[in-house]
MARGUMAR-349869 format. One line per field, with one value per residue (C-alpha): residue number from 1; x, z, y. Coordinates in nm, 2 decimals, decimal comma. Example, Ala and Ser with C-alpha at 12.3 -4.5 7.8 and 13.67 -1.06 7.14 Angstrom:
num c(1  2)
X c(1,23  1,37)
Z c(0,78  0,71)
Y c(-0,45  -0,11)
END
This chain:
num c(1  2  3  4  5  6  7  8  9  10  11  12  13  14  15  16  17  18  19  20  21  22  23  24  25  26  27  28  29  30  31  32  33  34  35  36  37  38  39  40  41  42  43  44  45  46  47  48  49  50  51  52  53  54  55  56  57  58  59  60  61  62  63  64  65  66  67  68  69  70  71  72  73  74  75  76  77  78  79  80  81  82  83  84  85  86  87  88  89  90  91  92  93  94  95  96  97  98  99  100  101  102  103  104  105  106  107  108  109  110  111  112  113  114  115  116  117  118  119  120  121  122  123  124  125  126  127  128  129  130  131  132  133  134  135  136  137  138  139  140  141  142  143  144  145  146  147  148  149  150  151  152  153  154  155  156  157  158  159  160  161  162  163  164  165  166  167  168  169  170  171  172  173  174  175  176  177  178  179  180  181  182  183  184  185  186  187  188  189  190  191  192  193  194  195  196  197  198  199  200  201  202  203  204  205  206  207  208  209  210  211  212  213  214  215  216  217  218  219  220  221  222  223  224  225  226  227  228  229  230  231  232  233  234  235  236  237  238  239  240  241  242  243  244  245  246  247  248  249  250  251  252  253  254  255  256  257  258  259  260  261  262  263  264  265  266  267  268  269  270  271  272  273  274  275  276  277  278  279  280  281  282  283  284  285  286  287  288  289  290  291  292  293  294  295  296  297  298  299  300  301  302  303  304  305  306  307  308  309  310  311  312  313  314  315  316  317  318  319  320  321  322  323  324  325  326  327  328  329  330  331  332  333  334  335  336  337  338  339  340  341  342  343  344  345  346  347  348  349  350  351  352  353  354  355  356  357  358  359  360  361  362  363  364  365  366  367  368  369  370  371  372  373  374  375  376  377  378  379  380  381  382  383  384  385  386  387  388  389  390  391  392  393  394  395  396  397  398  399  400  401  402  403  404  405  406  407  408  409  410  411  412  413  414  415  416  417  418  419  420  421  422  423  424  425  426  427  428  429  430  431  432  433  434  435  436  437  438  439  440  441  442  443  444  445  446  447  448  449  450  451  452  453  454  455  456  457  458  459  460  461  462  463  464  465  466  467  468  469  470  471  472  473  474  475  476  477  478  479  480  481  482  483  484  485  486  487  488  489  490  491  492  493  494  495  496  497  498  499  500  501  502  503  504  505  506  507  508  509  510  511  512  513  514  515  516  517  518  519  520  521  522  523  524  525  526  527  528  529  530  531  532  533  534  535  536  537  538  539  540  541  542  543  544  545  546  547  548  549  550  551)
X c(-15,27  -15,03  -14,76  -14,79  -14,51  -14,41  -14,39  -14,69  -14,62  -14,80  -15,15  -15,43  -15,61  -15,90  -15,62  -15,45  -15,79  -15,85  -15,53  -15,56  -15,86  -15,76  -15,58  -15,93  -15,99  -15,96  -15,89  -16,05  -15,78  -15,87  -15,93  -15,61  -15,83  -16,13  -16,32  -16,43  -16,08  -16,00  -16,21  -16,14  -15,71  -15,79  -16,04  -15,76  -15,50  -15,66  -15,78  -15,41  -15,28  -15,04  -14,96  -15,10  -15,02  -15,09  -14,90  -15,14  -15,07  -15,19  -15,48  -15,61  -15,45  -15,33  -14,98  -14,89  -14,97  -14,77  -14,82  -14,58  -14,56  -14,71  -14,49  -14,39  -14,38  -14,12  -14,16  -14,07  -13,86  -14,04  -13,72  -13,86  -14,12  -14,12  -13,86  -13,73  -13,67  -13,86  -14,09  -14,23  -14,24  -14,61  -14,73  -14,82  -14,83  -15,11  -15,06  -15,22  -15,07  -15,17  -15,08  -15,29  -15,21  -14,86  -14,94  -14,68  -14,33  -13,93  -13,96  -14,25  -14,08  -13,80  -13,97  -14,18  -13,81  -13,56  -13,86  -13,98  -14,36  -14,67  -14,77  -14,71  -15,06  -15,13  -15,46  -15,52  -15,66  -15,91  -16,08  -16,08  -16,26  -16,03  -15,95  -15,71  -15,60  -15,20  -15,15  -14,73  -14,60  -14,26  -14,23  -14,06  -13,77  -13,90  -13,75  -13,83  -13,65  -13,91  -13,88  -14,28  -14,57  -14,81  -15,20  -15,42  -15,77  -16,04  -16,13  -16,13  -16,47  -16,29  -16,06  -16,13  -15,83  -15,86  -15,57  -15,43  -15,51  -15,28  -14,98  -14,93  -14,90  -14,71  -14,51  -14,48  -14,38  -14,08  -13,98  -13,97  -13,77  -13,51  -13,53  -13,45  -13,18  -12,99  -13,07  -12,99  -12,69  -12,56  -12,80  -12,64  -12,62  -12,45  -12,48  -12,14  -12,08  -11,80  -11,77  -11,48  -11,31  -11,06  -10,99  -11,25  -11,00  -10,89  -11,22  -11,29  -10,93  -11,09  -11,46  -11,27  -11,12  -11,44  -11,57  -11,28  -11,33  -11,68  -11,68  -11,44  -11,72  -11,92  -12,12  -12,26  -12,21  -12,53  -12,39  -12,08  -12,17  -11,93  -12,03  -11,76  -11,81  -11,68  -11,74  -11,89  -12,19  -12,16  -12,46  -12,49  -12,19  -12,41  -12,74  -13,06  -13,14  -12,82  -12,93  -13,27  -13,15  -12,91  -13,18  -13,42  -13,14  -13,16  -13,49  -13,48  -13,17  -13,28  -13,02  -12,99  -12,70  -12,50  -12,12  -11,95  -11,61  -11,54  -11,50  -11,83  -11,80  -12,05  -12,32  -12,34  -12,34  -12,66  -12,80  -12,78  -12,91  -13,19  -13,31  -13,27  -13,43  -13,11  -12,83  -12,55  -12,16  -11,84  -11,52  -11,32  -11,63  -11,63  -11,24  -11,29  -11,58  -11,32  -11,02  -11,36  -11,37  -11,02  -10,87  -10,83  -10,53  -10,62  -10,36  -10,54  -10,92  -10,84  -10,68  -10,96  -11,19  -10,99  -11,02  -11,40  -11,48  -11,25  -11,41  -11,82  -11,64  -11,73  -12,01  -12,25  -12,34  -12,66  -12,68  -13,04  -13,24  -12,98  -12,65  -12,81  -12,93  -12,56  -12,39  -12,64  -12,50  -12,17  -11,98  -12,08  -11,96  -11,65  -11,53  -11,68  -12,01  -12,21  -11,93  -12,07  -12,39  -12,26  -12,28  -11,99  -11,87  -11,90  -11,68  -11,38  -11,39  -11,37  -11,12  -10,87  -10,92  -10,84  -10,49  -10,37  -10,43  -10,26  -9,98  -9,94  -9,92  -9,71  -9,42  -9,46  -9,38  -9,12  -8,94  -8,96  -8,83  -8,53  -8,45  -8,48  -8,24  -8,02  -7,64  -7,66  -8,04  -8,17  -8,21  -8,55  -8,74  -9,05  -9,33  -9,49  -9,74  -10,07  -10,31  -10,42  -10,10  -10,04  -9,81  -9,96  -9,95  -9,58  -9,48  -9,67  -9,48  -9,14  -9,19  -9,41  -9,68  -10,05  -10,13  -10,46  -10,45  -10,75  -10,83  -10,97  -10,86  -10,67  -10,73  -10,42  -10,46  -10,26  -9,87  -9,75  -9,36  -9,22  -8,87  -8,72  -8,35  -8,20  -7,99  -7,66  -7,81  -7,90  -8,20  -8,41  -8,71  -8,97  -9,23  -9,62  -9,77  -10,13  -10,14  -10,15  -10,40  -10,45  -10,59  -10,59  -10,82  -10,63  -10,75  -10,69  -10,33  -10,27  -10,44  -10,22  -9,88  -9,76  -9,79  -9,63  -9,37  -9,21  -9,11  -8,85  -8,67  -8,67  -8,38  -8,52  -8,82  -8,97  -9,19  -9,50  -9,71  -9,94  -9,86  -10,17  -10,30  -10,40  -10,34  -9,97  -9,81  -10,04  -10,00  -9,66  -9,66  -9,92  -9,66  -9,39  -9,55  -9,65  -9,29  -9,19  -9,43  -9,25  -8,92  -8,86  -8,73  -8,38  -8,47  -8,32  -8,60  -8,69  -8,96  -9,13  -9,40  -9,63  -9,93  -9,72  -9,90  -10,24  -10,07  -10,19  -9,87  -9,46  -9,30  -9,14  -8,75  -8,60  -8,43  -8,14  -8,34  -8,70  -8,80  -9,15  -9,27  -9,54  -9,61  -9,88  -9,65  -9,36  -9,22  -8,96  -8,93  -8,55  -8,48  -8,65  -8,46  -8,14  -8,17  -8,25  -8,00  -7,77  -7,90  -7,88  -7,51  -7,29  -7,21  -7,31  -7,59  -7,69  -8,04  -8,25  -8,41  -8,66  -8,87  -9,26  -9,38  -9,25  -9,41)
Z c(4,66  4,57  4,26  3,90  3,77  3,43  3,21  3,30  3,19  2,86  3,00  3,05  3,41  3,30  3,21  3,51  3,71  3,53  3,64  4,00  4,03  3,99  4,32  4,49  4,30  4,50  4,40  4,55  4,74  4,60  4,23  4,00  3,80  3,81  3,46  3,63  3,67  3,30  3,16  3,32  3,27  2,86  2,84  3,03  2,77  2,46  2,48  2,58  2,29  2,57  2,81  3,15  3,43  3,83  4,10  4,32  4,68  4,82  4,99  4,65  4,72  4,40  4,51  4,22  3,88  3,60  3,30  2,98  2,62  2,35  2,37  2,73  3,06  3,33  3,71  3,98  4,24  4,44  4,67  4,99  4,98  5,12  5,11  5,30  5,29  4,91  4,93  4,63  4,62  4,75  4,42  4,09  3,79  3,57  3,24  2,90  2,56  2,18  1,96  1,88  2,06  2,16  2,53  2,78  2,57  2,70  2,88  3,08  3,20  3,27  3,49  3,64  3,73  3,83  4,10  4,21  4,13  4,22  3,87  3,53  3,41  3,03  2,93  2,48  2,44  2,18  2,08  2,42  2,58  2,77  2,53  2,57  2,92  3,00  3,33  3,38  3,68  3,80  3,87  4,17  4,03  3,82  3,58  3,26  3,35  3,30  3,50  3,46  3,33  3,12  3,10  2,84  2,93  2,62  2,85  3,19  3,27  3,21  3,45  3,76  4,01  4,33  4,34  4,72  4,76  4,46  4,53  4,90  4,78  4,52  4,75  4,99  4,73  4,62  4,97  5,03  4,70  4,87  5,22  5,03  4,74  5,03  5,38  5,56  5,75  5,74  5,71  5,45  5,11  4,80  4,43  4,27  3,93  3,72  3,40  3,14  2,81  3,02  2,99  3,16  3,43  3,52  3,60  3,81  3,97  4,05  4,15  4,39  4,53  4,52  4,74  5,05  5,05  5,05  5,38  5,56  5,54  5,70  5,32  5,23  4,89  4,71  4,33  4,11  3,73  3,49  3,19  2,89  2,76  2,40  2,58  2,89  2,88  2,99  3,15  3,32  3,29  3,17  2,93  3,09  2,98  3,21  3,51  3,48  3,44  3,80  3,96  3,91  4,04  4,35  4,41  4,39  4,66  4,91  4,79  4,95  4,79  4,44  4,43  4,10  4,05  3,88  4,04  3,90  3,79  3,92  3,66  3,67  3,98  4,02  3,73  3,86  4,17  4,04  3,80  4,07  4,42  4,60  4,74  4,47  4,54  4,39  4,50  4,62  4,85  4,96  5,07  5,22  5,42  5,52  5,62  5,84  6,01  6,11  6,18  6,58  6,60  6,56  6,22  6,09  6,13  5,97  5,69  5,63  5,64  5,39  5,14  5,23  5,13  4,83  4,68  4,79  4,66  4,25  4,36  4,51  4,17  4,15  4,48  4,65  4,72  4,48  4,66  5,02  4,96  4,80  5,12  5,36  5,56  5,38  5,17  5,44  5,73  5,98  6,16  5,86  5,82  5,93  5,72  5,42  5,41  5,41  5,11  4,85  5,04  5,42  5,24  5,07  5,43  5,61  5,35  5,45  5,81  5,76  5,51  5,79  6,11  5,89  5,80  6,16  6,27  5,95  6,04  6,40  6,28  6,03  6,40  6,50  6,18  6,20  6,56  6,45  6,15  6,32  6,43  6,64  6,62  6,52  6,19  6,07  5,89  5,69  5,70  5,35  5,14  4,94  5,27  5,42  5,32  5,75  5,79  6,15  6,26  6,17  6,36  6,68  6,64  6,57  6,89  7,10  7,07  7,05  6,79  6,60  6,33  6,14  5,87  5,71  5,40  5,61  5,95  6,00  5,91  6,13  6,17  6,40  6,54  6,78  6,93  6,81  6,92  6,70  6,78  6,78  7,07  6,84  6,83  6,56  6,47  6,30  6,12  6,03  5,72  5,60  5,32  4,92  4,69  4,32  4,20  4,58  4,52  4,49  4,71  4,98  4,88  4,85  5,23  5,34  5,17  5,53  5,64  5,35  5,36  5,63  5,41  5,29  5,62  5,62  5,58  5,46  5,35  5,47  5,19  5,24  5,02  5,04  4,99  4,92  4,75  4,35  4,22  4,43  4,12  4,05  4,42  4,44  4,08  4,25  4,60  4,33  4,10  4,43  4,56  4,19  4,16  4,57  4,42  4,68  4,43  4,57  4,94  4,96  5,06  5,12  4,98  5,28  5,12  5,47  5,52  5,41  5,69  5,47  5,19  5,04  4,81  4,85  5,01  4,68  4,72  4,86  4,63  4,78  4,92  4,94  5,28  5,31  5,69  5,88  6,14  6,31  6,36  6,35  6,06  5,88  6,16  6,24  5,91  5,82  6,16  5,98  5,73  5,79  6,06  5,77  5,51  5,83  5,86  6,09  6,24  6,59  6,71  6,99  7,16  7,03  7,37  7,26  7,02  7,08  6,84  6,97  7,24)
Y c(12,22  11,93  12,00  11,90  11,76  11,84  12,17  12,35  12,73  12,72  12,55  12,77  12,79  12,58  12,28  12,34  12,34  12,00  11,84  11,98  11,82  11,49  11,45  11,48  11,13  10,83  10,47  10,20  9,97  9,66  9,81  9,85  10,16  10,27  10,36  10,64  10,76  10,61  10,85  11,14  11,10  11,01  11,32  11,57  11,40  11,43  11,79  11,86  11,62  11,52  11,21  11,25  11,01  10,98  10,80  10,60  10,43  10,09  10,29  10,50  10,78  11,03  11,11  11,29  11,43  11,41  11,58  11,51  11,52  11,36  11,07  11,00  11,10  11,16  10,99  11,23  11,12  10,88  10,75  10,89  10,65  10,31  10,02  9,75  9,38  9,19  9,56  9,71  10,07  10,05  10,26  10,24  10,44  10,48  10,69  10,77  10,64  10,77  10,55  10,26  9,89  10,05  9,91  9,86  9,99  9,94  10,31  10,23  9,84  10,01  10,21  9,98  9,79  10,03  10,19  9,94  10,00  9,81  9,85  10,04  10,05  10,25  10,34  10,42  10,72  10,63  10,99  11,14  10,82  10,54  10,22  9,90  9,92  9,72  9,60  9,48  9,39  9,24  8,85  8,65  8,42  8,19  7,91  8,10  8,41  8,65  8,97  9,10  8,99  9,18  9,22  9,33  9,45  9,56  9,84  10,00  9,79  9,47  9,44  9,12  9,19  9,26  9,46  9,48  9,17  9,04  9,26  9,22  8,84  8,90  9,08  8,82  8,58  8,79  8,81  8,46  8,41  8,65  8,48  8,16  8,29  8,53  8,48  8,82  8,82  9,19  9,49  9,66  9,36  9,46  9,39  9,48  9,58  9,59  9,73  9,77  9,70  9,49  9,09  8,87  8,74  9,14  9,20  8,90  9,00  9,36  9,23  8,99  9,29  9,50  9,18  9,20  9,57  9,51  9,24  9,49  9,74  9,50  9,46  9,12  9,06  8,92  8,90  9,02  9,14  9,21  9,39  9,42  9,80  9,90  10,29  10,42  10,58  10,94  10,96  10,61  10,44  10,14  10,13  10,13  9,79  9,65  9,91  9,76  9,39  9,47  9,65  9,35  9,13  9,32  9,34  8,93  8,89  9,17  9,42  9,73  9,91  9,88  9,92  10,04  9,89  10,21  10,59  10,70  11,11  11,38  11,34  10,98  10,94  11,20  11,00  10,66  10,74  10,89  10,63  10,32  10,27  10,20  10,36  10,36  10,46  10,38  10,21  10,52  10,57  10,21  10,28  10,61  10,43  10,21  10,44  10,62  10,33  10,25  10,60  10,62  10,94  11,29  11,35  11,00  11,17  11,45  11,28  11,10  11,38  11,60  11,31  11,28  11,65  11,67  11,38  11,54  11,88  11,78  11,63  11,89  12,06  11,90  11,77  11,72  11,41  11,18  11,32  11,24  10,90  10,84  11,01  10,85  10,53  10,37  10,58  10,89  10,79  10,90  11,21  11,43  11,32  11,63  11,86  11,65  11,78  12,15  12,35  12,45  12,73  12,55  12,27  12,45  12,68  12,33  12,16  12,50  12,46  12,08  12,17  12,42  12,12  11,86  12,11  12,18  11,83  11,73  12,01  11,78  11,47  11,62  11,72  11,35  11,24  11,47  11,35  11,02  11,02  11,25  11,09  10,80  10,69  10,43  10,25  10,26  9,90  9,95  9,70  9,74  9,57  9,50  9,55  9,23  9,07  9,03  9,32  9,40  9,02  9,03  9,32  9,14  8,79  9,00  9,25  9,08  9,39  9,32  9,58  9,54  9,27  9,18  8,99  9,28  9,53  9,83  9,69  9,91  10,27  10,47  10,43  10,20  10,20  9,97  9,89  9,55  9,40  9,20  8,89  9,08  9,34  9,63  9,84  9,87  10,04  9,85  10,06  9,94  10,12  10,14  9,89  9,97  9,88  9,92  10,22  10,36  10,69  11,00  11,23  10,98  10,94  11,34  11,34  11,07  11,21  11,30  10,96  10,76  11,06  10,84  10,52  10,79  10,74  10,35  10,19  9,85  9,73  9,43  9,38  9,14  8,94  8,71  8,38  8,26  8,52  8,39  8,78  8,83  8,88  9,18  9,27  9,27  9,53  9,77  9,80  9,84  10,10  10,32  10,28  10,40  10,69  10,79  10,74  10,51  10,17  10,21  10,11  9,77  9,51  9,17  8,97  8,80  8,58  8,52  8,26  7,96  7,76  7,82  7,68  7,36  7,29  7,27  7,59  7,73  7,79  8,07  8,34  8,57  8,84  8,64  8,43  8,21  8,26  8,26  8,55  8,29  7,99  8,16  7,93  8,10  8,40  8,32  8,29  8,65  8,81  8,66  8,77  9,14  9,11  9,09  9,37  9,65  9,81  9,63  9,97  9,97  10,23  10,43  10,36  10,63  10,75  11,01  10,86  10,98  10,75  10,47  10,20)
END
C-alpha cells in the first residue's frame, strides 16, 4: 500500500483504512475534481477535524495522501517527478479547508509557485459535505503582472473545465513565452540572486561577478535580483514571498538552476532546495565547479577534490533527496564526484587519504623550491592578479609558449613556469598563478596553500589588472588584501594595466612602477621587459639547469 504523509500515530485503523482507500480513487483526465472524490476527502476531514489533501497526475492517478492539521498541510517532496523546458510539475494538489470562504490563502500560492503544480485546488468543508471549491493556477507573462489566476466554484458539481485539455495549453503557452523571453542556448540557464545589507552598486559589482563565473561554467544567465536584506533569514536566507516571486521568474525564462551570491549554510541550503523545483547552489560551489573543470596535474585534482569534500563535509547532516539534486550536475562535478555521495565517515577517511597525497607532493615541490633558490639559480617573476586580468596571454607574448589562455574566470589553474631571457642575456623564470578573486572560498584557499606557497619565492611581481575592467580599483584591493593576509606586501611589483588596445579612451600616464600594455599587440611589451629588466639585481646569474617545472 502507498504511504500517508503526515502524523499518523494517533489515528485509529478505521481512519487509516479511510485514507488508504482513497488511492484506489481515480480522477478523470479531463476533470479537475470529481464530487465524488469532493465528498469523500471533506467526509475523511471532518470526522478527523483535520486537513486532508491528495496529489493527483495528468492521468487521475492519487499519488499521494496527505494528511495534516487543522490548519494546513505539508507537500511531500515531489522533485523526482517531471520537469524540463516551460513544464509544470504535471500534478496538482487538491486539499480540504475549515474555515468559511478562506479559499486559496498565501501558503497554498506559494505552493502552487515554488513546485510548480498543475493546480492548487481547496475544497470548504461545510459540515462534513464538500462546499466552495478554489481552483488557482499560475499565468504565462502577461502585461498586468499577475503570477496565477484564481477560480471560485459554488460546489464540486459546478465546475465546466476540461482539465487536460486546458493545462497542456496552458503549458504550451508558458513555453512559448520562454522560447520568446530566453531562447535556449546552454543547457544548464541560471537565475542569480543576490542578497545583502550592502550599497546597490556593491551588489551589482558582485552579481557582475556572479555572471563571468557563471559563463565560465558554461551557465547562461537568464536574470540578476538583488534583494536589500536588513537580516538574513536563518532558514532561507530570503522570505518565501521573494523565493516564490524568483521561482516564478524562472519558471517564465526556462531556468534550470538558481545561484546564491552568498555561501548558503547547511540548513538553508537543505531548506531551499526543498521548497523550490530547481537545483539551487551557492557561489563557492559555482567556483569549485570551476577549479573541477580546469585542474589537468595530479597535485591540482587532488586540491580540488579536498576542497570539494570539506565543503559537502557540513553539509551531509540532513542530506537525502535535497543534498543530491544540489550535488547533481554543476556544483558536483570533477575528480571527486562519486566520493561526494559517500557518507560522513567514507568522506573524512577520503579527506585523510587526500591531506597525506598532497603532503607528499607538497614536501616534492618544497625540494624544487629549495634547488631553485639555492646559490646561483635563477631569479624567480610572479605573474599575479584578479583572474581574467590576461596573466596567461602575457606569459605567451613574453616567452613565446602557447599555454592555455581563455577568456574565462581561472582558465589557468595549475602553475605554469617558463624560461625568459631578458635583453641583457639573463635567465629568468617567469611564473603563472591561478588568479584571485574576492571572497575566494576558504577551503579552496587552505587546499591550494601549497600552490600559492610559491609567490614566497618570487622575486617580483608582475602584477596585472585589467584595464578595462569598471571594478579594477576593487580588483586591484582584493590581489592586495590576499598578498597581505600571505605576508607577501614587501615583494616589489609592477602595476601592468593590460587590454589597453580594448580601450575606448586616452592611455592614462605612466607612474614609476606602473606600465599600460597589451599582451595581444604587444603595445607597451618593451616598455614592461624594461622595465623589469631594471627592478631584477644587476648581479649576473647562473642558468638554473635542473628545473622540473620548467618548459
Amino acid at each position: 500500500m502507498a504511504k500517508i504523509f503526515g502524523n499518523i500515530h494517533s489515528l485509529t485503523h478505521s481512519e487509516r483504512r479511510g485514507l488508504e482507500r482513497l488511492f484506489r480513487r481515480k480522477i478523470p483526465p479531463n476533470k479537475l475534481l470529481t464530487p465524488e472524490l469532493a465528498r469523500t476527502l471533506t467526509e475523511i476531514s471532518g470526522s478527523m477535524a483535520r486537513q486532508v489533501g491528495v496529489i493527483v497526475n495528468r492521468k487521475g492517478i492519487i499519488r499521494h495522501v496527505i494528511l495534516g492539521n487543522h490548519h494546513n498541510i505539508v507537500i511531500p517532496d515531489i522533485s523526482f517527478y517531471r520537469r524540463g523546458h516551460g513544464r509544470l510539475k504535471g500534478l496538482r494538489c487538491i486539499h480540504t479547508h475549515f474555515n468559511k470562504n478562506e479559499g486559496i490563502n498565501t501558503e497554498d500560492l506559494s505552493d502552487l509557485a515554488l513546485l510548480r503544480l498543475d493546480a492548487m485546488i481547496t475544497v470548504e468543508v461545510r459540515e462534513n459535505l464538500p462546499g466552495q471549491v478554489c481552483f488557482a493556477h499560475l499565468l504565462p507573462p502577461n502585461h498586468e503582472n499577475r503570477h496565477w489566476e484564481i477560480l471560485n466554484f459554488r460546489h464540486p458539481s459546478a465546475i465546466d473545465l476540461h482539465f487536460l485539455e486546458f493545462i497542456q495549453e496552458l503549458e504550451e503557452e508558458i513555453k512559448r513565452s520562454q522560447d520568446r523571453l530566453s531562447p535556449r542556448k546552454r543547457e544548464e540557464r541560471a537565475i542569480l540572486v543576490h542578497a545583502s545589507q550592502r550599497p546597490r552598486f556593491e551588489a551589482e559589482i558582485s552579481l557582475a561577478e556572479l555572471a563571468e563565473l557563471a559563463r565560465s561554467s558554461d551557465i547562461e544567465v537568464l536574470e540578476k535580483i538583488w534583494q536589500r536584506v536588513s537580516r538574513y533569514n536563518p532558514a532561507h536566507l530570503l522570505g518565501k514571498g521573494k523565493l516564490r516571486e524568483i521561482l516564478i521568474k524562472g519558471l517564465y525564462l526556462g531556468a534550470t538552476m538558481v545561484i546564491f551570491d552568498q555561501d548558503l549554510g547547511a540548513i538553508q541550503l537543505s531548506n531551499i532546495a526543498k521548497m523550490v523545483d530547481l537545483k539551487v547552489i551557492d557561489r563557492t560551489q559555482l567556483i569549485l565547479d570551476i577549479f573541477a573543470r580546469r585542474a589537468q596535474s595530479k597535485e591540482g585534482k587532488i586540491q580540488v577534490e579536498l576542497a570539494q569534500l570539506r565543503y559537502l563535509l557540513p553539509r551531509l547532516m540532513g542530506r537525502g533527496t535535497a543534498m543530491s539534486r544540489l550535488m547533481g550536475g554543476i556544483g558536483g562535478r570533477g575528480p571527486g564526484e562519486t566520493k561526494l555521495e559517500e557518507d560522513r565517515r567514507r568522506v573524512k577517511q577520503r579527506i585523510s587519504s587526500l591531506e597525506r597525497e598532497l603532503k607528499s607532493l607538497s614536501r616534492g615541490r618544497r625540494e624544487r623550491r629549495k634547488r631553485r633558490t639555492a646559490k646561483g639559480t635563477l631569479p624567480v617573476i610572479s605573474i599575479i592578479g584578479y583572474t581574467s586580468a590576461g596573466k596567461s596571454t602575457l606569459l605567451n607574448r613574453l616567452t613565446g609558449s602557447k599555454v592555455l589562455a581563455e577568456d574565462r574566470l581561472f582558465a589557468t589553474l595549475d602553475p605554469i613556469t617558463r624560461r625568459l631571457v631578458l635583453p641583457d642575456t639573463r635567465d629568468v623564470l617567469l611564473a603563472d598563478t591561478v588568479g584571485f578573486i574576492r571572497h575566494m572560498p576558504k577551503d579552496l584557499r587552505v587546499a591550494f596553500k601549497a600552490t600559492m606557497e610559491e609567490l614566497e619565492d618570487a622575486h617580483l611581481f608582475l602584477h596585472v589588472i585589467d584595464a578595462t575592467s569598471p571594478y579594477r580599483k576593487g580588483e586591484i584591493i582584493a590581489v592586495e588584501q590576499i598578498l597581505e593576509e600571505m605576508d607577501l606586501l614587501a615583494t616589489p611589483r609592477i602595476l601592468v594595466y593590460n587590454k589597453i588596445d580594448l580601450l575606448k579612451r586616452d592611455t592614462p600616464a605612466a607612474g614609476p612602477e606602473t606600465v599600460y600594455i597589451s599582451a595581444v599587440t604587444k603595445e607597451g611589451i618593451d616598455e614592461l621587459i624594461k622595465m623589469l629588466t631594471k627592478r631584477l639585481p644587476q648581479k649576473a646569474q647562473e642558468e638554473f639547469t635542473s628545473t622540473p617545472d620548467v618548459a
